[in-house]
C-alpha positions, 0 to 999 in steps of 0.5 A: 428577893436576893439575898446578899452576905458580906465576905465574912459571913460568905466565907462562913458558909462555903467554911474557908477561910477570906483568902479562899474567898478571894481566890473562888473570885479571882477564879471565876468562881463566884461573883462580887458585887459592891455594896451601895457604899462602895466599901464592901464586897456582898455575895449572892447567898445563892451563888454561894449555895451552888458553889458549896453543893458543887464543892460538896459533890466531889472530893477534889473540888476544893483543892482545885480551886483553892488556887492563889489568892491575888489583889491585883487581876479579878475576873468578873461578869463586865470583864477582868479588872486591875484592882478593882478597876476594869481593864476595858475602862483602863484601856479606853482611858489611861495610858500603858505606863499609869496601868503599870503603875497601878498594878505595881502599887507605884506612883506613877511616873510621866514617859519620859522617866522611862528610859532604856539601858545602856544596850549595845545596838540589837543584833539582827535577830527576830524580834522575839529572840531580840526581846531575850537579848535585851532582858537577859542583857538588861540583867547582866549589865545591872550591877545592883540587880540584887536590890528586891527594895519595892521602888528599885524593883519597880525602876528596873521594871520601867527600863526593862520594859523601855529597853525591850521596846528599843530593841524592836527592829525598825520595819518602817521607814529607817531614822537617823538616829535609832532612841531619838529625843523624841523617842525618849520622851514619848509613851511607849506606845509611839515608841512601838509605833516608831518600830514601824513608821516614822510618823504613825497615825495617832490611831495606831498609837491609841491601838498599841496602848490599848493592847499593852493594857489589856496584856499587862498583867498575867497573873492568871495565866496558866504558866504564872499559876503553875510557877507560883505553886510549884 
């Protein structure tokens, strides 16, 4: 029968300390299971006892993966989660913008508080190179962009990412009026589809949301990481 150990006791027979613990989870490296509460997190003993003989067998093992501990991505046998949440479920029921809100620990906010800045018309560029034209513009234009407070972040956050998606160029049909009313109103997800048809198939939308909640975070991609410990 498997035996089970909650963190602390986890942490105690691999000898680190939670966060480590934490870090060998967010990795890969070992594998979480909730306890029939709900509350806890409990440890296989025996995967606890390979990942100490594998740290055991090589010196540099264990400064490769104490790495950095975070609560938001975790990476586990059905999938990567958002905290605590599976990305798969996310992106099969809850929009782009309530993920966002959860990954940055905010009250969520309708569409429609999703509003772009006020940008000049995008150059005719690709659509890369126009997606740095918005951030760096986004920036420049922002006369309190040294405000770090949690929620100003967060409503930069909100109209960066709006006024990226407006600088999309339009490959379908051309509208009258590019940020229409509707436009400001509607998911992000129909505003990237408006980038391309001026009425899209709701299938399309469903599509683009899904993909922007399976990328919206990136926490433990290899660039962030090797930013965050340098």
């Amino acid at each position: 029968m498997t035996r089970m150990l909650e963190s602390e006791e986890a942490a105690r027979r691999l000898g680190v300390k939670l966060p480590t613990l934490y870090a060998y989870v967010s990795r890969g490296l070992l594998v979480s299971h909730p306890s029939p509460d709900g509350r806890r997190s409990l440890f296989d003993l025996e995967d606890l006892e390979e990942l100490s003989r594998r740290s055991r067998g090589a010196r540099r093992t264990d400064a490769r993966l104490a790495t950095v501990t975070t609560a938001v991505t975790q990476l586990r046998e059905d999938g990567p989660s958002y905290r605590g949440r599976r990305v798969v479920e996310l992106a099969r029921t809850a929009g782009f913008e309530d993920v966002a809100a959860l990954l940055w620990d905010a009250e969520p906010l309708p569409p429609a508080q999703w509003q772009p800045a006020a940008l000049p018309p995008s150059p005719a560029l690709p659509s890369a190179t126009r997606l740095q034209w918005a951030v760096v513009l986004c920036g420049a234009r922002d006369p309190l962009r040294s405000d770090t407070r949690p929620a100003a972040v967060v409503q930069k956050a909100r109209s960066l990412i709006a006024s990226a998606v407006d600088a999309l160029p339009v490959l379908g049909p051309r509208r009258a009026a590019r940020g229409s009313a509707a436009d400001r109103g509607a998911p992000l997800a129909a505003r990237v589809a408006r980038r391309y048809s001026t009425s899209p198939p709701q299938a399309l939308v469903r599509a683009i949301d899904a993909a922007l909640v399976l990328l919206a975070d990136h926490e433990l991609a290899t660039s962030t990481l090797a930013v965050r410990l340098a």
